[in-house]
N, CA, C and O atoms as a Tripos MOL2 file, in Angstrom:
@<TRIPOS>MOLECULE
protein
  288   287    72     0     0
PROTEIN
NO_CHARGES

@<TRIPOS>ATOM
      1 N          60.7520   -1.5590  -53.1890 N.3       1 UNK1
      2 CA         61.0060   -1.4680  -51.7670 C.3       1 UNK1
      3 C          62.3700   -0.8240  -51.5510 C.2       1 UNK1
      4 O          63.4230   -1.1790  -52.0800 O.2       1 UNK1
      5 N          62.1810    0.2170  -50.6570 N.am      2 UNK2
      6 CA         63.7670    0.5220  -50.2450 C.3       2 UNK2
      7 C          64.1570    0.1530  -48.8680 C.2       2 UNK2
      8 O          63.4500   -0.1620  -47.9100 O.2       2 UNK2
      9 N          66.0180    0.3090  -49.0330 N.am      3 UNK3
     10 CA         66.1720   -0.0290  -47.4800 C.3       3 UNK3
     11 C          67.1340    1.5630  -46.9080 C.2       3 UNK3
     12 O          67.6000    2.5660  -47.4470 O.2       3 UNK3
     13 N          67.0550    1.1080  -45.8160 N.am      4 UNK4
     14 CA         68.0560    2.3110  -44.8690 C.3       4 UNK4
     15 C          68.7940    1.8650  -44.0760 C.2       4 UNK4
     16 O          68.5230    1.7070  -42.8860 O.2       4 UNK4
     17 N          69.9900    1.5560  -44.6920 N.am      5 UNK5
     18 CA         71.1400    1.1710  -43.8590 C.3       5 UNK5
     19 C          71.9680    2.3350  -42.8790 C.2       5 UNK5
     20 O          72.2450    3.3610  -43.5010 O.2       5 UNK5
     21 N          72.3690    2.3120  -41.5290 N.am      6 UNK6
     22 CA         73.1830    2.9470  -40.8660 C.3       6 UNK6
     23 C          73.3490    2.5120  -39.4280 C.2       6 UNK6
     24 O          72.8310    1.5160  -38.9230 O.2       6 UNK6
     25 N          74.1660    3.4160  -38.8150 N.am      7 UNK7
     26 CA         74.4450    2.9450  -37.6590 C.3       7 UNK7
     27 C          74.4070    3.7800  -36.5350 C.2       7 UNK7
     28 O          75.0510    4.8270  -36.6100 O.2       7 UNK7
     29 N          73.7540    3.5210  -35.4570 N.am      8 UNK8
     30 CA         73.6520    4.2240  -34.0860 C.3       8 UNK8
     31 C          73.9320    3.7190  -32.8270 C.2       8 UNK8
     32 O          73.9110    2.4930  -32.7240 O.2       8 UNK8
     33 N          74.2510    4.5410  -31.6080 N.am      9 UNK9
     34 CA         74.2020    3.7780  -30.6680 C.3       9 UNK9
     35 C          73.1300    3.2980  -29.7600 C.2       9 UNK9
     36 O          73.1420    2.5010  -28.8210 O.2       9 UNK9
     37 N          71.6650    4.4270  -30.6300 N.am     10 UNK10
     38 CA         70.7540    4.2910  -29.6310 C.3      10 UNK10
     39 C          69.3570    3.9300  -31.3830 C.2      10 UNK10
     40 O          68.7380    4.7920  -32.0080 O.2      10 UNK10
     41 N          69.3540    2.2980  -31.6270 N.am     11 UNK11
     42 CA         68.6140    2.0270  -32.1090 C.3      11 UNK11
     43 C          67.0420    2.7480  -31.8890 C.2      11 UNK11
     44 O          66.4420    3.4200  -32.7270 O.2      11 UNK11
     45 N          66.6680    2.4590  -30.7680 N.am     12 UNK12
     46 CA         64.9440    2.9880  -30.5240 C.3      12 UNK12
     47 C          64.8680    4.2490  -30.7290 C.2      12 UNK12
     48 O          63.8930    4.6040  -31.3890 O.2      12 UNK12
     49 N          65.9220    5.4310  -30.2110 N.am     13 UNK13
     50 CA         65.8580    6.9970  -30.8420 C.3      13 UNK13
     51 C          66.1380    7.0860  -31.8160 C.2      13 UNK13
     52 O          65.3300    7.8810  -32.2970 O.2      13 UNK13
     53 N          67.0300    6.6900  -32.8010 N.am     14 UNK14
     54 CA         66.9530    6.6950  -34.0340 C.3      14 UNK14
     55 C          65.7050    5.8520  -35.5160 C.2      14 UNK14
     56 O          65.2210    6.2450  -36.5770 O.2      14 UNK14
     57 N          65.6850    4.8410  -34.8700 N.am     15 UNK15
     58 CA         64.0440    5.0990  -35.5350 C.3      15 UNK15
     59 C          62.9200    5.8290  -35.2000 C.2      15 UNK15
     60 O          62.0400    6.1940  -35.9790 O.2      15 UNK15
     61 N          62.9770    6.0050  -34.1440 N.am     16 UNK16
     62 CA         61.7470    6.8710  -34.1590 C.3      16 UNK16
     63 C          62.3060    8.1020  -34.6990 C.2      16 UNK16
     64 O          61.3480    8.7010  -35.1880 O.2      16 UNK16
     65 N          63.4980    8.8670  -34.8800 N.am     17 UNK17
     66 CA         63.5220   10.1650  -35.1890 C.3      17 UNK17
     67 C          63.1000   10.2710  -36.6030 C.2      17 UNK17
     68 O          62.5580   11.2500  -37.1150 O.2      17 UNK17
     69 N          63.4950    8.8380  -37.3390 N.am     18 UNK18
     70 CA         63.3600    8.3240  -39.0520 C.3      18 UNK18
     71 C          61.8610    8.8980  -39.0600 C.2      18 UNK18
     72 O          61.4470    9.8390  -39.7380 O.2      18 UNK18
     73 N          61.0400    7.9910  -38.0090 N.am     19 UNK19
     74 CA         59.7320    8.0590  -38.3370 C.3      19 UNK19
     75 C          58.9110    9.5880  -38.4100 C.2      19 UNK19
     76 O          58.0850    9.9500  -39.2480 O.2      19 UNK19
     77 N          59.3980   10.2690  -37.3380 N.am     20 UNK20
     78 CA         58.8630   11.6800  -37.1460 C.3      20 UNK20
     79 C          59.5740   12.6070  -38.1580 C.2      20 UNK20
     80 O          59.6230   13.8350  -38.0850 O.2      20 UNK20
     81 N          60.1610   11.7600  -39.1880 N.am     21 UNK21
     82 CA         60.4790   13.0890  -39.9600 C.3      21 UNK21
     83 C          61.5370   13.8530  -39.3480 C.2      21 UNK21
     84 O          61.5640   15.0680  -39.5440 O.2      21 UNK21
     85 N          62.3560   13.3350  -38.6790 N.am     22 UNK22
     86 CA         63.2310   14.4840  -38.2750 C.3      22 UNK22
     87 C          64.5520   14.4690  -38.5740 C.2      22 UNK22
     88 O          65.3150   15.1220  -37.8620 O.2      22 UNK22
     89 N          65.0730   13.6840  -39.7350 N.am     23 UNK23
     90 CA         65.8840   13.1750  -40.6880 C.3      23 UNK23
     91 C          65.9290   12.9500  -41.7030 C.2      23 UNK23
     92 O          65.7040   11.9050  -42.3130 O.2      23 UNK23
     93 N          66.4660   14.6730  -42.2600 N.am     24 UNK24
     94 CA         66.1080   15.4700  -43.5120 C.3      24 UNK24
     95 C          66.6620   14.2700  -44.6950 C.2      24 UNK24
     96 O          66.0760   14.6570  -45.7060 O.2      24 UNK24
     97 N          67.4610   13.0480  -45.0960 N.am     25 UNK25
     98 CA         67.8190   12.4430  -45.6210 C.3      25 UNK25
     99 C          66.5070   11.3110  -45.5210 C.2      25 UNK25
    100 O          66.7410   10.5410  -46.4530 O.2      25 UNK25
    101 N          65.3950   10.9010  -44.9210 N.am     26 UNK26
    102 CA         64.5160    9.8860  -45.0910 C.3      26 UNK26
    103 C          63.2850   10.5840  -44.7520 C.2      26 UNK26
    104 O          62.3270    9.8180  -44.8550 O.2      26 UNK26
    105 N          63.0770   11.3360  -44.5170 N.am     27 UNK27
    106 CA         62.1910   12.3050  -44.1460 C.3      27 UNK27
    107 C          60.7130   11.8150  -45.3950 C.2      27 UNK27
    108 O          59.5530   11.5490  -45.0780 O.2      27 UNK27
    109 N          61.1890   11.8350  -46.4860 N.am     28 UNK28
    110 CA         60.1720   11.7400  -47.4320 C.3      28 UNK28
    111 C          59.5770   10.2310  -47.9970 C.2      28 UNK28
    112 O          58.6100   10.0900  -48.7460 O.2      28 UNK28
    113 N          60.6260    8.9040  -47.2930 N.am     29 UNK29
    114 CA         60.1940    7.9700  -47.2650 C.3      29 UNK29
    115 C          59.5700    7.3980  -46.6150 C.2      29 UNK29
    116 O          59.5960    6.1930  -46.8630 O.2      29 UNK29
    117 N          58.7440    7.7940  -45.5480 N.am     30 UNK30
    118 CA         58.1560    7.3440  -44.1210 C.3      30 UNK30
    119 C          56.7360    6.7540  -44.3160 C.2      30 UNK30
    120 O          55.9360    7.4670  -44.9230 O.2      30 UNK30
    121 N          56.2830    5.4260  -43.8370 N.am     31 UNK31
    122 CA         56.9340    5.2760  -42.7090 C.3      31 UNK31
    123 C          58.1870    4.0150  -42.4380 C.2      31 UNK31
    124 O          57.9810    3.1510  -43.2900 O.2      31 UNK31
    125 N          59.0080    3.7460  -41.8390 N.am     32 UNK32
    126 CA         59.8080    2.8540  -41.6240 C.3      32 UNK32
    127 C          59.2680    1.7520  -40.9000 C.2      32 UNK32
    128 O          58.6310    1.7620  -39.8470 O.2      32 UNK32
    129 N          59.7340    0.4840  -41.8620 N.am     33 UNK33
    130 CA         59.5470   -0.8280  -40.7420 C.3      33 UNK33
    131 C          60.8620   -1.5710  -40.3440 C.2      33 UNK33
    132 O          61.5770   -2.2130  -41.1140 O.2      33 UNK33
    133 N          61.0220   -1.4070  -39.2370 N.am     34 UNK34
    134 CA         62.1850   -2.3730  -39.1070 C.3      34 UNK34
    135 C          62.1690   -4.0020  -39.2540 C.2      34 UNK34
    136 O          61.5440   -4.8500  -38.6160 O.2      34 UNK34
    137 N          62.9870   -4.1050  -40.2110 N.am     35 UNK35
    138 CA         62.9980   -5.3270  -40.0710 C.3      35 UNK35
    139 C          64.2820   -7.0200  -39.7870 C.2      35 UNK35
    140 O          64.1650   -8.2410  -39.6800 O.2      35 UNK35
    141 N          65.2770   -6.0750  -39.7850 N.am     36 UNK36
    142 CA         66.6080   -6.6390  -39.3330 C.3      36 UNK36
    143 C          67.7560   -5.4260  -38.8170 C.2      36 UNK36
    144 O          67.9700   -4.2860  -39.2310 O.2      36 UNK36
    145 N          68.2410   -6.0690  -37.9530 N.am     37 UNK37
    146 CA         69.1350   -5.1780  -37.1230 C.3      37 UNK37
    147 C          70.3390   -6.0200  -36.5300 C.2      37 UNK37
    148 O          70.0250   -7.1350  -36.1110 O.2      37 UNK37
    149 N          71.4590   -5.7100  -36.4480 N.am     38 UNK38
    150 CA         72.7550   -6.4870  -36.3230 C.3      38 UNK38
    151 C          73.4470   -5.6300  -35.1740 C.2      38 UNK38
    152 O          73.6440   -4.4560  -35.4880 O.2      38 UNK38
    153 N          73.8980   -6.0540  -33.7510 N.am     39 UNK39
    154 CA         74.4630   -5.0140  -33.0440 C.3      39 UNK39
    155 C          76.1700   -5.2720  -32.8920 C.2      39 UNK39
    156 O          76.1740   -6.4630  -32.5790 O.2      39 UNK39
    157 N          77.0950   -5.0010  -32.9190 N.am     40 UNK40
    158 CA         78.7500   -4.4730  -32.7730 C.3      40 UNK40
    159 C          78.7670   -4.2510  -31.2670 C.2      40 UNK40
    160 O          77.8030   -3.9770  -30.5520 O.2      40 UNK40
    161 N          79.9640   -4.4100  -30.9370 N.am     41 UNK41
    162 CA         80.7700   -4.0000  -29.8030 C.3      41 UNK41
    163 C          81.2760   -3.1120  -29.5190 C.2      41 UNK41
    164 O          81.5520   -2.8260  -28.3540 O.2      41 UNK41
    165 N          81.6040   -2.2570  -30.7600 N.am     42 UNK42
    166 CA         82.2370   -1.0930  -30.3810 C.3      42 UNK42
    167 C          81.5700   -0.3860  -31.9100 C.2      42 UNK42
    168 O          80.8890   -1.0360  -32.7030 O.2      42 UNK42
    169 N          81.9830    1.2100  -32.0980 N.am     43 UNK43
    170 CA         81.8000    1.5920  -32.9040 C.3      43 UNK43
    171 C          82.5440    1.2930  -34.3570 C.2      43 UNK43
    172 O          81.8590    1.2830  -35.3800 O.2      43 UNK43
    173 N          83.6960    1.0970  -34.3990 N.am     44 UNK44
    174 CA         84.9000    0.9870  -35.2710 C.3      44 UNK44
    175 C          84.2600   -0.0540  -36.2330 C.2      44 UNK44
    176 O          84.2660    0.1240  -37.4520 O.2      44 UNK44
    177 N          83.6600   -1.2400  -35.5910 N.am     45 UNK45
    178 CA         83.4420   -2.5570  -36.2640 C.3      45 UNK45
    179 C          81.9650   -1.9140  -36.6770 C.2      45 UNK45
    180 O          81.6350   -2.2910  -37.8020 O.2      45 UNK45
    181 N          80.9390   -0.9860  -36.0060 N.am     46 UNK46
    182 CA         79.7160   -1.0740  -36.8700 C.3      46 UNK46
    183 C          79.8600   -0.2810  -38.3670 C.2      46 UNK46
    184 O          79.1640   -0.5120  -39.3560 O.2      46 UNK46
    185 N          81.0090    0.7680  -38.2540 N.am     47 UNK47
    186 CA         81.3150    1.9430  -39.0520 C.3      47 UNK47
    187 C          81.0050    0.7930  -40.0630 C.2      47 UNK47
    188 O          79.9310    0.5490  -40.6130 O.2      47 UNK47
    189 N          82.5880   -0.0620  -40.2140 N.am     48 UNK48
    190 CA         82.9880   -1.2530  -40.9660 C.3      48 UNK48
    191 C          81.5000   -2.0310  -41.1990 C.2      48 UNK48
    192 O          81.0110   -2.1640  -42.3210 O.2      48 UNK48
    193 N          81.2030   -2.2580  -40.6250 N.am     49 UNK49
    194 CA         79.8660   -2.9760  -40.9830 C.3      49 UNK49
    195 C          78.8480   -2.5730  -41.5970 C.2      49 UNK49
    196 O          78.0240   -3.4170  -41.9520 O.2      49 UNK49
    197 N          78.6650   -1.4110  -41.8410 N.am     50 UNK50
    198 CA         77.7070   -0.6740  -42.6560 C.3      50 UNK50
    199 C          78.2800   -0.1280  -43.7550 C.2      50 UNK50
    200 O          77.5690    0.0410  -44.7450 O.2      50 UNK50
    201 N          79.7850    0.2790  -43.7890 N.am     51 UNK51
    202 CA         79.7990    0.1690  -45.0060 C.3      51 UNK51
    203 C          80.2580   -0.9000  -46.2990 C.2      51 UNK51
    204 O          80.6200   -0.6470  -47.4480 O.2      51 UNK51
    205 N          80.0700   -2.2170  -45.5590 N.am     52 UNK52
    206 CA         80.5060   -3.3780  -45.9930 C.3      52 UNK52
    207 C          78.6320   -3.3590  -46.9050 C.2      52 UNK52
    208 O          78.3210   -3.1940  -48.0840 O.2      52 UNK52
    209 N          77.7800   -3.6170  -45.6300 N.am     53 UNK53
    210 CA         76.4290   -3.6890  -46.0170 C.3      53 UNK53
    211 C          75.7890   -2.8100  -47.5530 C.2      53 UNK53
    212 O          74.9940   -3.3030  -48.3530 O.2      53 UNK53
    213 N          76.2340   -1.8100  -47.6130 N.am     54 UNK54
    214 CA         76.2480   -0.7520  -48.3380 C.3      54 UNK54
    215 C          76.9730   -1.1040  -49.7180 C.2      54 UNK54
    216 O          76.7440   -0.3630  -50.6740 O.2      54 UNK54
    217 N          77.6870   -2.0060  -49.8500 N.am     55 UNK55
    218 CA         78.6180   -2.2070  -51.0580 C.3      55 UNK55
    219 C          77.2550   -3.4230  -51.7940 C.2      55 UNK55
    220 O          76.2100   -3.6900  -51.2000 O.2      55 UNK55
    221 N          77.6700   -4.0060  -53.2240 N.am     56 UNK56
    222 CA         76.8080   -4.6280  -53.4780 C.3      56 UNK56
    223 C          77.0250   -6.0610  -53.1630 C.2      56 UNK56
    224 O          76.1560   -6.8410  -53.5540 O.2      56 UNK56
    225 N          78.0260   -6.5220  -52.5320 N.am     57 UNK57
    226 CA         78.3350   -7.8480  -51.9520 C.3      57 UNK57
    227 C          77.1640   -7.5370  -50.8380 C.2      57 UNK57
    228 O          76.1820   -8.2800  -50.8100 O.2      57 UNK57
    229 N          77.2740   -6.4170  -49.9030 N.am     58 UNK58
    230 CA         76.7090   -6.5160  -48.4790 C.3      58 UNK58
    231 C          75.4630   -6.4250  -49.0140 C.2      58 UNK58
    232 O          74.8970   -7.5120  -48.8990 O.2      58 UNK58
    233 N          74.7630   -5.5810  -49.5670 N.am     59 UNK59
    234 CA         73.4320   -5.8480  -50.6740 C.3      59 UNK59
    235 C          72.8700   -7.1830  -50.5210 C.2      59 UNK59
    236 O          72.1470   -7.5760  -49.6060 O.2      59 UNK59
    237 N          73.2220   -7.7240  -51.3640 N.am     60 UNK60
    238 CA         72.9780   -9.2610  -51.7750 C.3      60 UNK60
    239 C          73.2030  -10.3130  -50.4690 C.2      60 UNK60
    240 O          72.4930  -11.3140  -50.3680 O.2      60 UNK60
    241 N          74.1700  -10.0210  -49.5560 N.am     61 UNK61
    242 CA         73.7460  -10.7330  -47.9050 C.3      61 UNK61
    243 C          73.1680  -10.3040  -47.6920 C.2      61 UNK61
    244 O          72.6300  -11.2610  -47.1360 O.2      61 UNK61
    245 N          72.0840   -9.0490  -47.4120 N.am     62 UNK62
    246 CA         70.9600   -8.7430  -47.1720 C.3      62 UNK62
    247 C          69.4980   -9.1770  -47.5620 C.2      62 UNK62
    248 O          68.6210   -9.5180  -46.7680 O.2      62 UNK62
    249 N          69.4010   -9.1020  -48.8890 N.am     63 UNK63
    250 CA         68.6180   -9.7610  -50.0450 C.3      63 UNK63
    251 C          68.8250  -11.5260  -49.4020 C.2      63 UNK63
    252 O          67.8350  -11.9860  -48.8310 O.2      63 UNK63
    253 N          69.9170  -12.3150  -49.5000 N.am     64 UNK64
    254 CA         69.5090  -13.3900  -49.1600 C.3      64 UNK64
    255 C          69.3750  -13.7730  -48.0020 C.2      64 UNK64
    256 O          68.5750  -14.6960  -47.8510 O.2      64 UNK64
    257 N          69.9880  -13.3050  -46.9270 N.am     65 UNK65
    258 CA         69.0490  -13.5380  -45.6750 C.3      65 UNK65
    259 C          67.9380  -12.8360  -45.1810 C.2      65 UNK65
    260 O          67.6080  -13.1700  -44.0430 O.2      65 UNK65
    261 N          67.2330  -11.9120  -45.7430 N.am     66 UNK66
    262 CA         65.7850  -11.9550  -45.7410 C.3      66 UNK66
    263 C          65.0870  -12.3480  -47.0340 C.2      66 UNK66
    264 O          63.9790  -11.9100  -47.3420 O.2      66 UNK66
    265 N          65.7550  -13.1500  -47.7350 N.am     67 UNK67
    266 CA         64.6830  -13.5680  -48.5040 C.3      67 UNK67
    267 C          63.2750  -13.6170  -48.4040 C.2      67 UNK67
    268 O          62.4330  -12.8040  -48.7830 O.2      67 UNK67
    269 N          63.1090  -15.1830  -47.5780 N.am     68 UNK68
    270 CA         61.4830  -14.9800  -47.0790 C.3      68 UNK68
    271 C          60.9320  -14.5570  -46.8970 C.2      68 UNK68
    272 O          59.7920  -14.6650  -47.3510 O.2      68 UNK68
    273 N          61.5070  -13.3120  -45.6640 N.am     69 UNK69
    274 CA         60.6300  -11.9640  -45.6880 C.3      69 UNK69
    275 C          59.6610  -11.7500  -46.9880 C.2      69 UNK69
    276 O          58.5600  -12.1470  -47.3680 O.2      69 UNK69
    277 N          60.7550  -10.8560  -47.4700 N.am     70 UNK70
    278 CA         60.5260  -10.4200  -48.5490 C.3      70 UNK70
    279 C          59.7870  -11.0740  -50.5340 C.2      70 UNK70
    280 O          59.9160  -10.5510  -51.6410 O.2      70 UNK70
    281 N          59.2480  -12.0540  -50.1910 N.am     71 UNK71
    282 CA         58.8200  -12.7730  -50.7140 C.3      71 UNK71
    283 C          57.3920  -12.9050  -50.5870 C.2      71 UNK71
    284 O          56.6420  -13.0350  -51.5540 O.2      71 UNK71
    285 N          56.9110  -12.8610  -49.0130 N.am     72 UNK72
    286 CA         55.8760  -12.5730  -48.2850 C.3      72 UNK72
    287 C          55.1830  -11.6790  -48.8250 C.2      72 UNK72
    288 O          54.1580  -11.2760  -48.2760 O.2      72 UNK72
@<TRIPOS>BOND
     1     1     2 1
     2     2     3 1
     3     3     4 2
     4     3     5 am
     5     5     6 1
     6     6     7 1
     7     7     8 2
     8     7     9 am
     9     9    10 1
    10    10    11 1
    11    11    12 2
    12    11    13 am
    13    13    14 1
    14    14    15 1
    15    15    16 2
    16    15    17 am
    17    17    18 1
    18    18    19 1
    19    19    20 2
    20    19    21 am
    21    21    22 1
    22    22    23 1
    23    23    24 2
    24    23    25 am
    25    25    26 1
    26    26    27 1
    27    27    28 2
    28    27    29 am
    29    29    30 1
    30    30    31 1
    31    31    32 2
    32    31    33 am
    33    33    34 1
    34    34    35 1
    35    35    36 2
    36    35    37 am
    37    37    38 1
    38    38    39 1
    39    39    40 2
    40    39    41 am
    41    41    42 1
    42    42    43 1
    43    43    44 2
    44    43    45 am
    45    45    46 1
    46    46    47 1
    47    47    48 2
    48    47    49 am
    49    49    50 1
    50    50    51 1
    51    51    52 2
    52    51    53 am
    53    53    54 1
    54    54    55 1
    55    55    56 2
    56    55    57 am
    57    57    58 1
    58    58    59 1
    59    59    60 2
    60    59    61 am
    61    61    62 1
    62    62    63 1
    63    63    64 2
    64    63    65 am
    65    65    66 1
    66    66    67 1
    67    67    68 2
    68    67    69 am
    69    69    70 1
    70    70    71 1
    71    71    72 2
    72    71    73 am
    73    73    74 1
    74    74    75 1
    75    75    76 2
    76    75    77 am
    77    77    78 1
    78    78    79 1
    79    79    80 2
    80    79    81 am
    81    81    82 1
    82    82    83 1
    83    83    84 2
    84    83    85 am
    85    85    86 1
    86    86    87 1
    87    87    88 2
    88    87    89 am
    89    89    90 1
    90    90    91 1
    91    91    92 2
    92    91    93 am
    93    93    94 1
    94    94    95 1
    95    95    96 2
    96    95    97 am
    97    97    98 1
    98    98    99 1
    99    99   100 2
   100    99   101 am
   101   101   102 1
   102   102   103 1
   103   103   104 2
   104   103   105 am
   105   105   106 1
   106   106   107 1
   107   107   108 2
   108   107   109 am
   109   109   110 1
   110   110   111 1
   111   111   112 2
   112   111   113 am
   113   113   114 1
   114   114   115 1
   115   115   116 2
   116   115   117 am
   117   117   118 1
   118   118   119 1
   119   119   120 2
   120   119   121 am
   121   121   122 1
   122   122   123 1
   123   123   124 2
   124   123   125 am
   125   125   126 1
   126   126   127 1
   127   127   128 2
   128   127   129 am
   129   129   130 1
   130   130   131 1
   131   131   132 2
   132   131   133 am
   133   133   134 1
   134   134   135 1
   135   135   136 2
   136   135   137 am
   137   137   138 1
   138   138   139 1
   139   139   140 2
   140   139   141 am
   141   141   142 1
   142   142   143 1
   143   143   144 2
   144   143   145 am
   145   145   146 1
   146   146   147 1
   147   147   148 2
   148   147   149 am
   149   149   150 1
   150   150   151 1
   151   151   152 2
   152   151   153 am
   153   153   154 1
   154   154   155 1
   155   155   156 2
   156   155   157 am
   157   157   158 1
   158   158   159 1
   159   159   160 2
   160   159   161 am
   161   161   162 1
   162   162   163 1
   163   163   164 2
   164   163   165 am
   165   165   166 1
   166   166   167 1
   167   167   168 2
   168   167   169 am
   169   169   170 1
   170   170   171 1
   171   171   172 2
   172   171   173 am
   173   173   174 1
   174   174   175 1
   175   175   176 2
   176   175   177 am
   177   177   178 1
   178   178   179 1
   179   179   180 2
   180   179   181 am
   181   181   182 1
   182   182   183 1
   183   183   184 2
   184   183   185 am
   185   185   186 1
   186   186   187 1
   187   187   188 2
   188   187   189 am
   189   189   190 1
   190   190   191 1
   191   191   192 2
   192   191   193 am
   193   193   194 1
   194   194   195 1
   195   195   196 2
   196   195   197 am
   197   197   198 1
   198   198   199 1
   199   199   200 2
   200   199   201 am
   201   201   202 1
   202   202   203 1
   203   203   204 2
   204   203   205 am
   205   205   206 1
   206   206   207 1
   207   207   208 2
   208   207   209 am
   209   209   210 1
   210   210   211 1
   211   211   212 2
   212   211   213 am
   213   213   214 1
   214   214   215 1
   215   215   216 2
   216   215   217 am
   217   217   218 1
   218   218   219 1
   219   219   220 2
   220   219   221 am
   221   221   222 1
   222   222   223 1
   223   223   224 2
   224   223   225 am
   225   225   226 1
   226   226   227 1
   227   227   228 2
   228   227   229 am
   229   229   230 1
   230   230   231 1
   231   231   232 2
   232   231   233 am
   233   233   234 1
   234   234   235 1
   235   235   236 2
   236   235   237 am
   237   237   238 1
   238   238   239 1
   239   239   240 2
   240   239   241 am
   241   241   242 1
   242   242   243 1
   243   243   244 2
   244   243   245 am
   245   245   246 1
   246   246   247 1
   247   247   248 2
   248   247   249 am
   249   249   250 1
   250   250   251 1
   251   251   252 2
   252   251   253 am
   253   253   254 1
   254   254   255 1
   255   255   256 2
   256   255   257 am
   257   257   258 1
   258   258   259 1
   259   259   260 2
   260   259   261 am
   261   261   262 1
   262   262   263 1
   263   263   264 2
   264   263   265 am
   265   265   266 1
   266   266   267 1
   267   267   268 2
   268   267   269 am
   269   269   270 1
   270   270   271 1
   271   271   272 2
   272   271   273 am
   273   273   274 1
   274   274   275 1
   275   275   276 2
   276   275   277 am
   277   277   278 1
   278   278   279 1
   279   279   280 2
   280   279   281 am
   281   281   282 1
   282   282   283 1
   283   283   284 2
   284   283   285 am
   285   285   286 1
   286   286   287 1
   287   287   288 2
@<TRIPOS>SUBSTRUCTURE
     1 UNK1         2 RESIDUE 1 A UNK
     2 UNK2         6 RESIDUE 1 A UNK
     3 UNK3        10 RESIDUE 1 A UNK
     4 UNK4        14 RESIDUE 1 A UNK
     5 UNK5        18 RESIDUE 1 A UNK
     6 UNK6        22 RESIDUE 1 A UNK
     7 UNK7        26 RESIDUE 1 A UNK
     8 UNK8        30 RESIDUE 1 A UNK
     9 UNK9        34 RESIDUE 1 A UNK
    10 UNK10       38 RESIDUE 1 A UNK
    11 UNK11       42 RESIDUE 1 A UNK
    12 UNK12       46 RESIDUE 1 A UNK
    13 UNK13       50 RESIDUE 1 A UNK
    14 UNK14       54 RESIDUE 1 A UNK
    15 UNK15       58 RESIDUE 1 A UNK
    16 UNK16       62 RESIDUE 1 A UNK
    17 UNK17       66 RESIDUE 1 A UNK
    18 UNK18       70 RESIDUE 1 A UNK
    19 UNK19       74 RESIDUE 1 A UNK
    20 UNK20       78 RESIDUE 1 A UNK
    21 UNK21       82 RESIDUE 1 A UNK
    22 UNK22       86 RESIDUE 1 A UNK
    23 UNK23       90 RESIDUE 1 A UNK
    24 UNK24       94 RESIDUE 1 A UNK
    25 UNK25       98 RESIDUE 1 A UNK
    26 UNK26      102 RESIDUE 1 A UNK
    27 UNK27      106 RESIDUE 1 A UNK
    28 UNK28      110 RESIDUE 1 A UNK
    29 UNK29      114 RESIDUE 1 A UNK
    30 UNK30      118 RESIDUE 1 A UNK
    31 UNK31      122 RESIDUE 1 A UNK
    32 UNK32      126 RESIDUE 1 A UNK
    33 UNK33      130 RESIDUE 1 A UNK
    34 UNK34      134 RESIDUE 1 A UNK
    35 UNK35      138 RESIDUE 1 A UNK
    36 UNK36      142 RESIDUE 1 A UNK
    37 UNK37      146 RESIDUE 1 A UNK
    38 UNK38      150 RESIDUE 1 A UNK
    39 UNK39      154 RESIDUE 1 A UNK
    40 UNK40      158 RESIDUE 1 A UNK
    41 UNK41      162 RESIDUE 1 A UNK
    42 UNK42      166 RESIDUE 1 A UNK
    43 UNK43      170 RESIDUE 1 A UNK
    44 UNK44      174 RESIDUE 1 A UNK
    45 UNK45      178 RESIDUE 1 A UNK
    46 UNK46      182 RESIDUE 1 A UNK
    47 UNK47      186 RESIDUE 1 A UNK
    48 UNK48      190 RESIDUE 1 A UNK
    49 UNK49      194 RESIDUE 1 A UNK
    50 UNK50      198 RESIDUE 1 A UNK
    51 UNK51      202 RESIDUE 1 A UNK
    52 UNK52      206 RESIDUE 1 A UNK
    53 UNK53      210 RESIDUE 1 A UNK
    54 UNK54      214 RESIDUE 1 A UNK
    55 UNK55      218 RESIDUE 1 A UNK
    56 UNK56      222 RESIDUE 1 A UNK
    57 UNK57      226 RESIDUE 1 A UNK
    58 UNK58      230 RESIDUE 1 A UNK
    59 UNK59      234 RESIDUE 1 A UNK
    60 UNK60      238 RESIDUE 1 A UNK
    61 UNK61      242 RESIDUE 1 A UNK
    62 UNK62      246 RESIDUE 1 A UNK
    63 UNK63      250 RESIDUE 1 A UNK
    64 UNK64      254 RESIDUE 1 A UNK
    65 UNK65      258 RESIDUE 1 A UNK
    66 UNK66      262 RESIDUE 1 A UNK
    67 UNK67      266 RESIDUE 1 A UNK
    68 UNK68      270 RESIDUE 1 A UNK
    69 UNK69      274 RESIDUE 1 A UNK
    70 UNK70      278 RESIDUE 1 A UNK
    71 UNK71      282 RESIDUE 1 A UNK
    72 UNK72      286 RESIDUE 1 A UNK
């Protein structure tokens, strides 16, 4: 299973652009399910937040709070 971590201001246009292929970087993994999403206040803190997520500490908070999910 893979994931796709990043950050936008407009969640619903940006997955769907994932989905239509129109984001030459995921383009070939489609289709996308969302399945957790975290929203920020400003941009500065999501930057920070995704690339916290992205490290293998933020990894593994990912992995264990969807565990269950993903177990399913």
């Amino acid at each position: 299973m893979n994931f796709y971590t990043g950050y936008t201001k407009d969640l619903k246009l940006r997955f769907e652009q994932h989905n239509k292929g129109l984001v030459e970087s995921t383009k070939d993994r489609r289709p996308f399910k969302l399945i957790y999403y975290e929203a920020c206040l400003n941009q500065s803190d999501a930057i920070k937040r995704e690339k916290y997520l992205k490290t293998y500490h933020g990894k593994m908070f990912l992995y264990k709070r969807l565990k269950s999910y993903l177990a399913g």
